[in-house]
N, C-alpha and C positions, 0 to 999 in steps of 0.2 A: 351694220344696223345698230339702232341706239334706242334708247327709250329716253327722250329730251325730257319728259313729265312724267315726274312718276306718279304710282299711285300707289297709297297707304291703305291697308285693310286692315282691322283688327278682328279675329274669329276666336270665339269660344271652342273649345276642347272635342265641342261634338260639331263642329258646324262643317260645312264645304261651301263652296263659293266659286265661280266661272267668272272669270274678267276678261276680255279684251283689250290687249295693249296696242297699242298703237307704235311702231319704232319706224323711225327717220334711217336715209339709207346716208352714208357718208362715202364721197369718195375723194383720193388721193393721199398723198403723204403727209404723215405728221410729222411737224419740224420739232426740236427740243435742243435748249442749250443749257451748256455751264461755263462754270469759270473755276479755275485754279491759279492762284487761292480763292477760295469762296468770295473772301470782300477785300477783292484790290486796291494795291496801297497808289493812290496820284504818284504817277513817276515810277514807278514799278512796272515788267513785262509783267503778264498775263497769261495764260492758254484759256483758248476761247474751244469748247468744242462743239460741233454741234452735229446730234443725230437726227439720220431721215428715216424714218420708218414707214413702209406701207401697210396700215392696219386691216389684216383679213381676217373671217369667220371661217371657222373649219364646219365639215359636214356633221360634227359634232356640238356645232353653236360654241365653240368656246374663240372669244379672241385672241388671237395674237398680232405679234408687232413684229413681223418678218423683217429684219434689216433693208432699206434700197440703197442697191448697190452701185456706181459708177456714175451717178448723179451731180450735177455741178453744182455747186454751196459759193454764192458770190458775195463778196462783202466791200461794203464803201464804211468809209471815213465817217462816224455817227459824232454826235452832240456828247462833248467829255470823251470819246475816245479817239486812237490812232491804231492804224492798221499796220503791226511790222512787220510782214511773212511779205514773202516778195511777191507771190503770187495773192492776188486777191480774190482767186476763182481756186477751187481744188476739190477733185472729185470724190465722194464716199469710198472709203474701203469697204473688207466686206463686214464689216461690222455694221454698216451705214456711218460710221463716224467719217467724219471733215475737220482738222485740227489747224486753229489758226494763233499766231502769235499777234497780242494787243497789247495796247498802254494807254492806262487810263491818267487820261491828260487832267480831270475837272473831280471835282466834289458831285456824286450823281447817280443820276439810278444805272442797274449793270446793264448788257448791252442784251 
């Protein structure tokens, strides 16, 4: 669950006030990546990593990001970069991470 819009109250010292939020239900995994080093040099390897996480609410309302685990993370050949890990498909450990080795061929945004 999400609150897409929020809303701003401002209350005085003595006041109380009942709102009604409205939240949006989300479902599936959330994808995130990085790179090492942060800003790759053209012609340089790369580690590309990328975590899957499936985001749940506990009976306590608080979110977490449970790692998903055994998941397949596919990658093709992008605009400025090349794909060097032999496999191009590899599944999440239990961290949810997928580690892949790149080179960035072009001057450009990261992948």
């Amino acid at each position: 669950m999400d609150l897409t819009t929020p809303q701003v109250v401002f209350l005085g010292a003595a006041q109380t006030l009942s709102i009604t939020l409205q939240l949006a239900q989300f479902k599936g995994p959330t994808v995130v990546s990085s790179t090492s080093p942060a800003q790759p040099i053209v012609g340089d390897p790369t580690n590309l990593l990328v975590q899957v996480t499936n985001p749940t609410v506990g009976v306590d309302g608080v979110l977490s990001h449970p790692p998903d685990t055994s998941v397949q993370v596919a990658l093709t050949d992008g605009p400025g970069w090349s794909l060097d890990s032999s496999n191009p498909s590899v599944n999440t450990d239990a961290a949810g991470n997928a580690l892949f080795q790149i080179t960035c061929v072009d001057v450009g945004e990261d992948p």
